[in-house]
MARFIRO-627241 format. One record per residue (C-alpha): residue in three letters; chain; x, y, z. Coordinates in nm, 4 decimals. Example, Ala and Ser with C-alpha at 12.3 -4.5 7.8 and 13.67 -1.06 7.14 Angstrom:
REM MARFIRO-627241
ATOM  kekol  palum        px        py        pz
ATOM    Ala      A    1.2300   -0.4500    0.7800
ATOM    Ser      A    1.3670   -0.1060    0.7140
END
This chain:
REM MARFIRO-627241
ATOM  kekol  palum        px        py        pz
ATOM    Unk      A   -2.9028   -7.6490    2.0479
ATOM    Unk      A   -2.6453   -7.6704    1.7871
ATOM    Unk      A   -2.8423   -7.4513    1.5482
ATOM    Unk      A   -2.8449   -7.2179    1.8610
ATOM    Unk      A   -2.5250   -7.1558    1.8638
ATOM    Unk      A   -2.4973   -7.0763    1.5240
ATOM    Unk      A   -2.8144   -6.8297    1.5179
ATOM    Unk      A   -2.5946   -6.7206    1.8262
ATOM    Unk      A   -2.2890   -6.6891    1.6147
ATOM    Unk      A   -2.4709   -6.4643    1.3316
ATOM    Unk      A   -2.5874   -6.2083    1.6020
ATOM    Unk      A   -2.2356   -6.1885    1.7560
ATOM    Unk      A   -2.1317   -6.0967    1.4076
ATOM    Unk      A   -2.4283   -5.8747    1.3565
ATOM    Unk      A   -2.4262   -5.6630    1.6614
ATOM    Unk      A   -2.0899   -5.7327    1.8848
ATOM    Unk      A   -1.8459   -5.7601    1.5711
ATOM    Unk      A   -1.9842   -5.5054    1.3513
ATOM    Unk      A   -1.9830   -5.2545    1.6621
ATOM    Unk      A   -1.6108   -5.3424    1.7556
ATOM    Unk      A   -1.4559   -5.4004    1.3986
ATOM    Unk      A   -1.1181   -5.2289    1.4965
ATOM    Unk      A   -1.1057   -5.4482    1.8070
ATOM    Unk      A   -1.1509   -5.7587    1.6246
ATOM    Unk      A   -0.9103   -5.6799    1.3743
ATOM    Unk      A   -0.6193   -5.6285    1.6074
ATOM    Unk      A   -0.7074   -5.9239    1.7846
ATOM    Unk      A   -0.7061   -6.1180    1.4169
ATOM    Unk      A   -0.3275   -5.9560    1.4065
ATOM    Unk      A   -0.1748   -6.1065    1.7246
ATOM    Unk      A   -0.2936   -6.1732    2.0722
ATOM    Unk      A   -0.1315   -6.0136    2.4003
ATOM    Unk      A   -0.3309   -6.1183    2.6494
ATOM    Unk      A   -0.2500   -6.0441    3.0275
ATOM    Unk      A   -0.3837   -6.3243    3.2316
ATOM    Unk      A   -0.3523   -6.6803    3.1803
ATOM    Unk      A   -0.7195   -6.7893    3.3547
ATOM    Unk      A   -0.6729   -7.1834    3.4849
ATOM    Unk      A   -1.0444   -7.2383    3.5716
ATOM    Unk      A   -1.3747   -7.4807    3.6150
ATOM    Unk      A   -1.4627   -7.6205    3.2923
ATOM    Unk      A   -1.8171   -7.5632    3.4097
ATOM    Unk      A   -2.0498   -7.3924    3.2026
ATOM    Unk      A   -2.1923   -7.1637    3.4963
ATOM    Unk      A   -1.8830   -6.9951    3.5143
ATOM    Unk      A   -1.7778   -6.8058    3.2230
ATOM    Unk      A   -1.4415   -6.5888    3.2568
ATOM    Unk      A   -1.5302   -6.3018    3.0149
ATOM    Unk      A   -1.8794   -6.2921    3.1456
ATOM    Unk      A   -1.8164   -6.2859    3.4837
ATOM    Unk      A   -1.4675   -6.0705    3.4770
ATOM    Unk      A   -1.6023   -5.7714    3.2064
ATOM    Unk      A   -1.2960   -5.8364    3.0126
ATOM    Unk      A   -1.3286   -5.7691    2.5819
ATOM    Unk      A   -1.1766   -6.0577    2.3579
ATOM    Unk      A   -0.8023   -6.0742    2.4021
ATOM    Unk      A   -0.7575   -6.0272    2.7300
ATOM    Unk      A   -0.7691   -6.3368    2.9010
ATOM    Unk      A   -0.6051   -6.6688    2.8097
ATOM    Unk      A   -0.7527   -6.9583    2.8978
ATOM    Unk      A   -0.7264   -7.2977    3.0143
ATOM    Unk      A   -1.0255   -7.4818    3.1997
ATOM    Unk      A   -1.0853   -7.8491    3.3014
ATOM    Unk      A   -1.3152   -8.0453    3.5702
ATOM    Unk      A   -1.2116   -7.8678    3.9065
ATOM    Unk      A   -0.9639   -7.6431    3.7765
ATOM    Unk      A   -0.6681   -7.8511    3.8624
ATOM    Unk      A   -0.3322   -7.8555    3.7869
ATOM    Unk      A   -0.1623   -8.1899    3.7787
ATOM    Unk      A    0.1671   -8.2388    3.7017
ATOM    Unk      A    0.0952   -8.4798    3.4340
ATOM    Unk      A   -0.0940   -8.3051    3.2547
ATOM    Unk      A    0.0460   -8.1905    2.9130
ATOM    Unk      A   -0.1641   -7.9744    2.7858
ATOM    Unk      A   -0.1405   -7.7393    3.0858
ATOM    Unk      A    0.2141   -7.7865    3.0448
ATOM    Unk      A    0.2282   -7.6353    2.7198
ATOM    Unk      A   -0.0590   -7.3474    2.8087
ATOM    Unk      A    0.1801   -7.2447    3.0964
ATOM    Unk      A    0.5128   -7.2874    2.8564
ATOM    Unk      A    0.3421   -7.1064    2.5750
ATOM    Unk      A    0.1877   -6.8125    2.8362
ATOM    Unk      A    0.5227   -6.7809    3.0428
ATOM    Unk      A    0.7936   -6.8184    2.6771
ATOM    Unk      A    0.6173   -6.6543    2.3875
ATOM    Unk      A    0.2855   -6.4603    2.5633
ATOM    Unk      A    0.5166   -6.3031    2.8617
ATOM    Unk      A    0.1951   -6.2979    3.0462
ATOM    Unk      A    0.2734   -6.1662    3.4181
ATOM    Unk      A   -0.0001   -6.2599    3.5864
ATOM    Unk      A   -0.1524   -6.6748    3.6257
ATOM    Unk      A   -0.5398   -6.7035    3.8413
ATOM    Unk      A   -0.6637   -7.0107    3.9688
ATOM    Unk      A   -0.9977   -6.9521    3.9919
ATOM    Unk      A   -1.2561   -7.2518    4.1660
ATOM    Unk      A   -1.6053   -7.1541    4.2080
ATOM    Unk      A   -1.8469   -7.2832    4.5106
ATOM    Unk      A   -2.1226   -7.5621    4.3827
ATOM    Unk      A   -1.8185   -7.7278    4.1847
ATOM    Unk      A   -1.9259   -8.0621    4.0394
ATOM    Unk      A   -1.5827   -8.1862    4.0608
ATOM    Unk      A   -1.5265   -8.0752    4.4243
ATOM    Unk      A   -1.8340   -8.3060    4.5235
ATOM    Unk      A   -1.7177   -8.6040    4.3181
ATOM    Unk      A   -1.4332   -8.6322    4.5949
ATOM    Unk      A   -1.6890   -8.7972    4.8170
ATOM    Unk      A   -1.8831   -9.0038    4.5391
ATOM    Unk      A   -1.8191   -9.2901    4.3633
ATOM    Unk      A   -1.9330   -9.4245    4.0362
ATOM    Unk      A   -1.9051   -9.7589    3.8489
ATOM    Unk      A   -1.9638   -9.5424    3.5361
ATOM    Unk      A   -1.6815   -9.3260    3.5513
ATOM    Unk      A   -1.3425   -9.4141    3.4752
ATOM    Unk      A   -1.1382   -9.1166    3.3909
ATOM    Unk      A   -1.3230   -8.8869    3.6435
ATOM    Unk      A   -1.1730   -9.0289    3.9333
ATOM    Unk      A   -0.8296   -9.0754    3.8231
ATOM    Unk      A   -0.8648   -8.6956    3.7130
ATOM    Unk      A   -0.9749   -8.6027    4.0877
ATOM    Unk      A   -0.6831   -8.7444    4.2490
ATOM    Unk      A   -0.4878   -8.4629    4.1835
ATOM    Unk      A   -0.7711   -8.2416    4.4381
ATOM    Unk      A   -0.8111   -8.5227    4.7096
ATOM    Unk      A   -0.5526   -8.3652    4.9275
ATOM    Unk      A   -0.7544   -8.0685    4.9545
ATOM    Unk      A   -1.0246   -8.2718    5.1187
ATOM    Unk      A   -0.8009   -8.4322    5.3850
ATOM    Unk      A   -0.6634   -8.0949    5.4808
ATOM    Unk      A   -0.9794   -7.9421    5.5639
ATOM    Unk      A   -1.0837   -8.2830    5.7225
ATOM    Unk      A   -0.7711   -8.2932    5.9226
ATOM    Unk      A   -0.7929   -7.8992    6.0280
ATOM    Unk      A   -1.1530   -7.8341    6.0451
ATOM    Unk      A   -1.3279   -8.2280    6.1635
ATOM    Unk      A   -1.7134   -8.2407    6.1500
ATOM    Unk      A   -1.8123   -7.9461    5.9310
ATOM    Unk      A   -2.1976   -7.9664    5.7536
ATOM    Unk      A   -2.1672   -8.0532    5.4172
ATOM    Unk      A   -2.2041   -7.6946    5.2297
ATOM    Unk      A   -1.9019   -7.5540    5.4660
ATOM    Unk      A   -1.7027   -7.8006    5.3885
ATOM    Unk      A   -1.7727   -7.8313    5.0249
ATOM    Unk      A   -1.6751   -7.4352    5.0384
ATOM    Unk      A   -1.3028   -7.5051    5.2307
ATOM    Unk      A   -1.2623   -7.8257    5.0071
ATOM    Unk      A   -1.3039   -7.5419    4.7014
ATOM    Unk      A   -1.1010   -7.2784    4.8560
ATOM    Unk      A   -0.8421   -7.5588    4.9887
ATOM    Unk      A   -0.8254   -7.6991    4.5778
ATOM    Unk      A   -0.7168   -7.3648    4.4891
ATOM    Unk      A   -0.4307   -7.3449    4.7463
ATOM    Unk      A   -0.3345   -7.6752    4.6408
ATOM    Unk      A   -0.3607   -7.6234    4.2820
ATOM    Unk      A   -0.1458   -7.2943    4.3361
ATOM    Unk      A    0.1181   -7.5101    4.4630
ATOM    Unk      A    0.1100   -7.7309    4.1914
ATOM    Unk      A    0.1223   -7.4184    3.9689
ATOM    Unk      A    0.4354   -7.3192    4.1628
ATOM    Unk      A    0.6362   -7.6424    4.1363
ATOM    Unk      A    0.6556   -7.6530    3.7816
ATOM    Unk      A    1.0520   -7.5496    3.7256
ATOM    Unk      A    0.9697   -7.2894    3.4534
ATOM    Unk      A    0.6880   -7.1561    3.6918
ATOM    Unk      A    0.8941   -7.0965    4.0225
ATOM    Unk      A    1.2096   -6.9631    3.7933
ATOM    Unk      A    0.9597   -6.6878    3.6223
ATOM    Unk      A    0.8621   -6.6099    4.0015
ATOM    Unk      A    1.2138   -6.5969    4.1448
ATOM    Unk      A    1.3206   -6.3119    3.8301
ATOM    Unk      A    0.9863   -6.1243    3.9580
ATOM    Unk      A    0.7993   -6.1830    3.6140
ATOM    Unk      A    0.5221   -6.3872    3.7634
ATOM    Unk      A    0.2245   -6.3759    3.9785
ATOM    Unk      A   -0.0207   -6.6578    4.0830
ATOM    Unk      A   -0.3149   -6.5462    4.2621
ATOM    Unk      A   -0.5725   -6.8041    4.3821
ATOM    Unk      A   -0.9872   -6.6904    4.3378
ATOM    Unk      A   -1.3164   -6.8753    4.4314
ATOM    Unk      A   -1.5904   -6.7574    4.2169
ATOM    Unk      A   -1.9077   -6.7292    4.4449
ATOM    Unk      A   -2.2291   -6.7864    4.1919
ATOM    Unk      A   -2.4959   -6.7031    4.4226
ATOM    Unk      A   -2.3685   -6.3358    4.4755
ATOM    Unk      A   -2.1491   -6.3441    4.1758
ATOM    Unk      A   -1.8755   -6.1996    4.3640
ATOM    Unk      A   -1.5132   -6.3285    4.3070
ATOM    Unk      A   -1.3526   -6.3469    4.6355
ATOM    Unk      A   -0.9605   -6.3778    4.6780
ATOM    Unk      A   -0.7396   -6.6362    4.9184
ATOM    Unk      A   -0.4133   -6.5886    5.0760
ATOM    Unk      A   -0.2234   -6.8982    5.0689
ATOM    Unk      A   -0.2995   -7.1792    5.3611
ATOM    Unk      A   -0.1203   -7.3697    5.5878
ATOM    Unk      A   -0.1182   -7.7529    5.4962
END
């Protein structure tokens, strides 16, 4: 697979970069990109395939249910670096139905040690939709845990200090997405009720 990527690589450079030299060279100059993506780190969900957006555009910053936990430094300094230096205006959280994560909620594992600890910061999700919607089948309410994790994750978003003041001065919008990949549709959400 490895040598895959690299026969990949020489194609790109081939085709896609010799046809958009200009592009690539302003992009080598300085980056101005207009979203900051917080998304699945799931390999059936890729932002530039799946949002027709050129190199440049997007910023991005993916882990294992797109989450956004307050400990987390390295979000910490993708949102500081996006909001200070970037001045991007506009932050998605985007979850996708069939997430991985999302159905580790309700699994457990003698094998994992990180995964779970990681997954805390989504269980909350789960008990809303339990508490609001008892006795669902399993796909529904895998697909309102999903949509739920992206409410909550917005909220997280939102409590950062830096986050809510770029909000307040009106230079900031969060928008929350679930990424549908049987119809390949991107659908948006309107903030829930706890």
């Amino acid at each position: 697979m490895i040598n895959d990527l690299l026969r990949g690589n020489a194609r790109f450079v081939e085709t896609v970069f010799e046809n958009e030299r200009e592009h690539f060279a302003e992009l080598a100059k300085a980056q101005k990109p207009t979203v900051l993506w917080i998304g699945c780190s799931d390999s059936r969900v890729p932002v530039n395939t799946i949002t027709q957006t050129p190199a440049g555009e997007i910023f991005v910053h993916r882990n294992v249910a797109n989450i956004v936990a307050p400990n987390d430094w390295n979000l910490s300094a993708v949102l500081e670096f996006s909001i200070n230096h970037l001045n991007i205006p506009d932050i998605v959280i985007c979850g996708h139905y069939g997430c991985g994560g999302i159905l580790a909620l309700d699994q457990s594992s003698e094998h994992d040690q990180y995964v779970p600890i990681w997954l805390h910061n989504a269980r909350e999700a789960a008990h809303r939709v339990d508490r609001r919607e008892p006795g669902l089948d399993a796909t529904t309410r895998h697909n309102r845990i999903v949509e739920e994790n992206v409410r909550l994750q917005l909220e997280h978003l939102a409590s950062y200090p830096f986050v809510g003041r770029a909000m307040e001065q009106g230079k900031l919008r969060l928008s929350g997405w679930v990424y549908d990949m049987n119809s390949g549709r991107i659908q948006t959400l309107e903030a829930g009720k706890a």
